[in-house]
MIRODREN-521744 format. One line per 2 residues: for each residue x, y, z of N, C-alpha, C, CB. Coordinates in steps of 0.1 Angstrom, whole numbers, plus 5000, padded with zeros to 4 digits. Glycine has a CB too. Layout:
BEGIN
X/Y/Z/X/Y/Z/X/Y/Z/X/Y/Z  ...
END
This chain:
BEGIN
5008/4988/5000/5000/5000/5000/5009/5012/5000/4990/5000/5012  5004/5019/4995/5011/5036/4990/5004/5049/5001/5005/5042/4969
5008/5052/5011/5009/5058/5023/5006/5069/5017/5022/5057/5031  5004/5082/5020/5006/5097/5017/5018/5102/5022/4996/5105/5022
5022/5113/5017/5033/5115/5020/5035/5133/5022/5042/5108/5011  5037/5136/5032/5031/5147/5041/5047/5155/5043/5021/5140/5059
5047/5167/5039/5058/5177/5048/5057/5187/5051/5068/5179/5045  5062/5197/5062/5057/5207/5065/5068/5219/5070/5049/5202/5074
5067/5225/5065/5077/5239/5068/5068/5251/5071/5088/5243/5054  5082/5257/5083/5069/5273/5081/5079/5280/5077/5060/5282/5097
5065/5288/5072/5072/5304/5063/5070/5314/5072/5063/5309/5048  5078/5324/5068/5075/5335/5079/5065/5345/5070/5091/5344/5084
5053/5343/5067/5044/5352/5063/5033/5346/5069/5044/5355/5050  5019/5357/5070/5003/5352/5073/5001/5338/5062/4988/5369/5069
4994/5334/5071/4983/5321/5060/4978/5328/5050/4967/5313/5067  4969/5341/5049/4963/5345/5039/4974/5349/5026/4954/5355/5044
4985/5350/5027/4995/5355/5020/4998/5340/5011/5008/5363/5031  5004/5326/5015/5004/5319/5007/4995/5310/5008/5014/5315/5005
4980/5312/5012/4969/5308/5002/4964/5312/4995/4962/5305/5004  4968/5325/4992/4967/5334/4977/4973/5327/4964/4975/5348/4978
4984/5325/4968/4991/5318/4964/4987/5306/4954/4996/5315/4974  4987/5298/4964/4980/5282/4967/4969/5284/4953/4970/5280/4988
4961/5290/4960/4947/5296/4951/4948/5299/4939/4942/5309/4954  4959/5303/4929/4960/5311/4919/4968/5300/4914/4965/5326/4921
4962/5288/4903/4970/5283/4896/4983/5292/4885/4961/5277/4889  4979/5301/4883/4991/5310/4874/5002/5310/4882/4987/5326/4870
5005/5307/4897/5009/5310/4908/5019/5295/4909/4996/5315/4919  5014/5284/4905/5019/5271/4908/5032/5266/4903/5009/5263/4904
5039/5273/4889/5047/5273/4886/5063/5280/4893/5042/5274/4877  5058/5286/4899/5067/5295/4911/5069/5288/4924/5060/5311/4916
5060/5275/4933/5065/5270/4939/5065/5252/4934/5060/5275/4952  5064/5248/4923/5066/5238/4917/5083/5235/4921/5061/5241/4903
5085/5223/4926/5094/5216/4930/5098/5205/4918/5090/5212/4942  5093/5200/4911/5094/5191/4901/5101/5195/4888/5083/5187/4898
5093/5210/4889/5102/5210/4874/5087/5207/4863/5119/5193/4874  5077/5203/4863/5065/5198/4856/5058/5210/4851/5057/5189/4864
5056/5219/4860/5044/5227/4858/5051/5238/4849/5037/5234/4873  5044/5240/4833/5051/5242/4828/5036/5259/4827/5056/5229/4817
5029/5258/4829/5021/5270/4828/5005/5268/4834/5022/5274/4814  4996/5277/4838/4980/5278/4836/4972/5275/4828/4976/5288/4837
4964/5269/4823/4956/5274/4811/4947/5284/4818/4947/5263/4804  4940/5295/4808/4932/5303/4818/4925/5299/4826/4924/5309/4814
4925/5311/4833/4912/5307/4846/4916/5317/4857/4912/5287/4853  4906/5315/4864/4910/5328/4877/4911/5322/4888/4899/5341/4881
4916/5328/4900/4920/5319/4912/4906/5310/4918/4926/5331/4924  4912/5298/4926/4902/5291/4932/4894/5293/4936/4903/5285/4936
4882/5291/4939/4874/5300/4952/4865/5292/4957/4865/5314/4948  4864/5279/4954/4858/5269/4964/4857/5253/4960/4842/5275/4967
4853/5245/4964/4848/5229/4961/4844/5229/4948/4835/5224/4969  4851/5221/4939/4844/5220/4929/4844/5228/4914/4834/5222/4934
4853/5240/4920/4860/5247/4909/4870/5238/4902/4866/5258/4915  4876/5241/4889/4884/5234/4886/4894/5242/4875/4878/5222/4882
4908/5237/4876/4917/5248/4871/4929/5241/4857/4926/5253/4887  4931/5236/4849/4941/5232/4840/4958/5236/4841/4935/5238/4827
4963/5229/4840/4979/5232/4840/4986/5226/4828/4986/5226/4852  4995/5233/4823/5001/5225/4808/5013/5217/4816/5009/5238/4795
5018/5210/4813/5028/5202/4821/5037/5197/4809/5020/5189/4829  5048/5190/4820/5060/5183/4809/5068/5175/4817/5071/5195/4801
5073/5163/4811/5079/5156/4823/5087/5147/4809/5065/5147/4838  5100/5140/4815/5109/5132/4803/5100/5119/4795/5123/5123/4811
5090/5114/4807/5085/5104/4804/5069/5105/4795/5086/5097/4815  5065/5113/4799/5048/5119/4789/5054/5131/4778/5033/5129/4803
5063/5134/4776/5064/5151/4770/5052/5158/4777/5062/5153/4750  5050/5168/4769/5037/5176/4772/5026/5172/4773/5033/5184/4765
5018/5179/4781/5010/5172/4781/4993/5180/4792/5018/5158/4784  4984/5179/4795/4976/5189/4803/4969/5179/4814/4964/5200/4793
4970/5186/4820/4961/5182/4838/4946/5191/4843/4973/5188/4853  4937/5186/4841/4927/5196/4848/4925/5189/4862/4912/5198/4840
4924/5201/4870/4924/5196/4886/4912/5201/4891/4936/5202/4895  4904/5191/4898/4892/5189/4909/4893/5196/4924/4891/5173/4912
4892/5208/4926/4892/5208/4937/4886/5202/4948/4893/5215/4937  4888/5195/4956/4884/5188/4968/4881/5193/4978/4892/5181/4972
4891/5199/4985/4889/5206/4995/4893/5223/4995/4897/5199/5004  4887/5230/5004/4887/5246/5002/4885/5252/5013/4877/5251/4993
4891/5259/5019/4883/5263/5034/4900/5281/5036/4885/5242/5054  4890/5286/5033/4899/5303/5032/4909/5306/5040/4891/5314/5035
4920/5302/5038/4936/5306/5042/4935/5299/5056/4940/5326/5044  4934/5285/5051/4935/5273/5062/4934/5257/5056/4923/5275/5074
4929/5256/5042/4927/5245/5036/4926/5244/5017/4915/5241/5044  4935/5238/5013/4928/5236/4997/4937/5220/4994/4932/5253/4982
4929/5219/4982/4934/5208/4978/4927/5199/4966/4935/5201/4989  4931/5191/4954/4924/5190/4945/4932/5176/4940/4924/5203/4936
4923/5166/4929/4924/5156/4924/4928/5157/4905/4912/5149/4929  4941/5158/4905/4944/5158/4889/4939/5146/4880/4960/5158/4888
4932/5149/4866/4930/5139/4859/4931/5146/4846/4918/5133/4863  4941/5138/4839/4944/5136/4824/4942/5145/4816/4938/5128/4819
4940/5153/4810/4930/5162/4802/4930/5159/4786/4935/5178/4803  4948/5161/4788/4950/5162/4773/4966/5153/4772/4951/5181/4768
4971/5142/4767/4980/5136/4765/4990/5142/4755/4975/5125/4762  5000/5134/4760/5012/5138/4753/5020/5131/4740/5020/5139/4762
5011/5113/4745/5017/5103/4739/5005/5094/4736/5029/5096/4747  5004/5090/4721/4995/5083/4720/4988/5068/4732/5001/5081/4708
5000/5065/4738/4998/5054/4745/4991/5056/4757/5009/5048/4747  4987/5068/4762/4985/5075/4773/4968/5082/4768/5000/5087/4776
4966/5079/4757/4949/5084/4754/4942/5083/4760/4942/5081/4745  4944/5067/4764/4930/5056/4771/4929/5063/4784/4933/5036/4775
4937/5072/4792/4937/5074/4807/4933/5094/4806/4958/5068/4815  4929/5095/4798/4922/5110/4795/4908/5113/4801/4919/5112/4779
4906/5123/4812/4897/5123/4813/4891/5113/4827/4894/5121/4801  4901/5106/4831/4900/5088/4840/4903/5096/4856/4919/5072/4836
4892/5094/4865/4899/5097/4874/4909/5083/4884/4890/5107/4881  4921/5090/4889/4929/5083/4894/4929/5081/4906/4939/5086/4891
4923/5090/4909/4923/5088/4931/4937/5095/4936/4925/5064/4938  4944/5101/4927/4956/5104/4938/4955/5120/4939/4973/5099/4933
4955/5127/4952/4952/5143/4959/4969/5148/4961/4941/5141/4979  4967/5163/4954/4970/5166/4963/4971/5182/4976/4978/5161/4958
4971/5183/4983/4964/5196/4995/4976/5199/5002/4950/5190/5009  4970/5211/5006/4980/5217/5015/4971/5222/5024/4989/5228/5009
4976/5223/5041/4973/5226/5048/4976/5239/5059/4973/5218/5049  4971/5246/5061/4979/5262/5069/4977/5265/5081/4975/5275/5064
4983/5267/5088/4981/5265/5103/4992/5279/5108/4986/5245/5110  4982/5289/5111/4990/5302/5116/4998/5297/5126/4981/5314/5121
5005/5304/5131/5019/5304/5140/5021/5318/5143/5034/5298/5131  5017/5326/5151/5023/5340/5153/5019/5344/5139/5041/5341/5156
5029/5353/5131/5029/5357/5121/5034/5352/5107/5033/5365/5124  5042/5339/5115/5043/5327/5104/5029/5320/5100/5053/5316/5109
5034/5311/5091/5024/5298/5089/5033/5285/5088/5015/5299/5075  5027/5275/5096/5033/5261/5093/5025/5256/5081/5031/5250/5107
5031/5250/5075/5023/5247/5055/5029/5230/5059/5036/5259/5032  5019/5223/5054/5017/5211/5056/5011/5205/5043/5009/5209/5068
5017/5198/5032/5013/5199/5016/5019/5185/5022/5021/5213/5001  5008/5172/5010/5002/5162/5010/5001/5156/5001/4994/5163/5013
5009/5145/4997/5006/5140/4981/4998/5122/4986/5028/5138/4968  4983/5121/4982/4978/5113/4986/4973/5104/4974/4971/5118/4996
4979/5088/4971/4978/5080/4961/4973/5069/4969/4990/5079/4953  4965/5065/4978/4966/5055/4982/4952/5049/4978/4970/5056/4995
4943/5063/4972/4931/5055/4970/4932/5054/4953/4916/5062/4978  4948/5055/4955/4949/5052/4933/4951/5040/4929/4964/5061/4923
4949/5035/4920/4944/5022/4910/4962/5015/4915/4939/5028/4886  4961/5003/4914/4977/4996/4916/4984/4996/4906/4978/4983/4920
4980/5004/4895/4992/5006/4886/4999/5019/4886/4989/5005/4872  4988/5027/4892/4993/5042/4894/5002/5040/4910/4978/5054/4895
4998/5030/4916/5009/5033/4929/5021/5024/4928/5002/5029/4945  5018/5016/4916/5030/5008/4910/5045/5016/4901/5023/4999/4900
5037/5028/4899/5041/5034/4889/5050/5046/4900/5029/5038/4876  5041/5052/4910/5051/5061/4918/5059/5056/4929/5046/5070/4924
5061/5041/4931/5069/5036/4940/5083/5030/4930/5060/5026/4949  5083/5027/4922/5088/5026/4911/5101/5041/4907/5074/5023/4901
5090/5051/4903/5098/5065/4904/5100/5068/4916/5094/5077/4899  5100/5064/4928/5105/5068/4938/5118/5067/4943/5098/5065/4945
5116/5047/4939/5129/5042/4941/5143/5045/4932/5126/5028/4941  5137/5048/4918/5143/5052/4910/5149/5063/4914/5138/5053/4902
5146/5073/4916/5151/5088/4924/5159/5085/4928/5145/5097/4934  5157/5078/4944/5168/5079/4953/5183/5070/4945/5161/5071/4969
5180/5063/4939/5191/5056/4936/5200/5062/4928/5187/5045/4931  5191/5071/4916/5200/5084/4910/5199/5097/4918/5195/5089/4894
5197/5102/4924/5198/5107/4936/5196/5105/4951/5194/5113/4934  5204/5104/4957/5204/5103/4976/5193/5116/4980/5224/5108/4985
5194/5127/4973/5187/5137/4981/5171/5136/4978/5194/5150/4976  5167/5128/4966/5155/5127/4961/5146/5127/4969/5154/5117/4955
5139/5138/4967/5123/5139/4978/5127/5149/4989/5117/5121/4988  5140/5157/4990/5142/5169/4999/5138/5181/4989/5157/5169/5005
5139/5191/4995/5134/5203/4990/5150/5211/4980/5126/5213/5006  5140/5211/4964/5152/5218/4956/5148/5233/4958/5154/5213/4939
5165/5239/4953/5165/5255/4958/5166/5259/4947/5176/5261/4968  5162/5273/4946/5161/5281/4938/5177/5287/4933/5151/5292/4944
5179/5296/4921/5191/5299/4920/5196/5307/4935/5192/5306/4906  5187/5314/4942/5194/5321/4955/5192/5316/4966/5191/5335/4957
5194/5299/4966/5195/5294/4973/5181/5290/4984/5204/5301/4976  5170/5296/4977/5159/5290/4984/5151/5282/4984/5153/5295/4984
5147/5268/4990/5139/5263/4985/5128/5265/4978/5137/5260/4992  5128/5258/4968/5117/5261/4953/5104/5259/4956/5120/5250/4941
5101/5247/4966/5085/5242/4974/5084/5256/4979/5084/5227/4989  5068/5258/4983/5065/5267/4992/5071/5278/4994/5066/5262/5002
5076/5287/4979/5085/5301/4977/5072/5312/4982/5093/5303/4958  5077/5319/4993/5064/5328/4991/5074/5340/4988/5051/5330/5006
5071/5347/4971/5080/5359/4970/5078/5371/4974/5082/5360/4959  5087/5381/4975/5084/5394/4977/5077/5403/4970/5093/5399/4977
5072/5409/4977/5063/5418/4962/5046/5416/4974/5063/5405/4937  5039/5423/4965/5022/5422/4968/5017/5409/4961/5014/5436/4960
5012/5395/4967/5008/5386/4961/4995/5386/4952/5008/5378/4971
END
């Protein structure tokens, strides 16, 4: 069985500051850790259950390819979270799974601290099909073995962690 897999850092800003964030798919490519999120398709920030938002993506193994995401959960600068499924493929072989949902979430959680926030973000596959938890235990192990550090947080060129960037400026 394929566990969730939960981590949590705080930032030194309010909750409402990166669930603006959070909220604003155009926004996802700026704390994207993977390297995938390649852009938005239109749309305007989240604003509750059931909304749903598109992302262009890219990864070695699909090329390009699009995601529309389900939001799940929603609760104003304390909860969100959503279920990606297929939209648009990249590789003929990957058609049949368009549109499919998979069962795997993923949410973030916000929990003020003073004037920080502790962020608690969640990648949950356990209620996904056994080929899809076949398939990320597989790239998991794979990681670590070409990389030791696989699954810690990558940094930006100034040295910041790339997860959970909340930048300067008016969000």
């Amino acid at each position: 069985m394929t566990e969730p897999v939960c981590v949590s850092r705080r930032i030194d800003v309010p909750a409402a500051r990166v669930f603006a964030i959070l909220a604003d798919p155009a926004r996802h490519p700026d704390i994207d850790g993977s390297g995938m999120l390649r852009e938005a398709i239109a749309g305007a920030p989240v604003r509750g259950v059931g909304d749903t938002f598109g992302m262009r993506m890219h990864n070695d193994h699909m090329g390009d390819y699009e995601m529309l995401n389900y939001v799940t959960e929603y609760e104003q600068d304390r909860r969100i979270g959503w279920e990606p499924v297929l939209a648009r493929a990249g590789r003929p072989e990957d058609e049949a799974e368009v549109g499919a949902r998979s069962g795997h979430r993923w949410g973030y959680e916000l929990t003020p601290d003073g004037q920080a926030t502790v962020v608690t973000e969640t990648y949950d596959c356990s209620s996904a099909p056994d080929w899809l938890k076949k398939v990320i235990r597989r790239r998991r192990a794979l990681a670590r073995e070409h990389d030791p550090h696989a699954g810690e947080p990558r940094q930006d060129r100034g040295g910041r962690n790339k997860q959970l960037i909340v930048p300067n400026g008016p969000v």
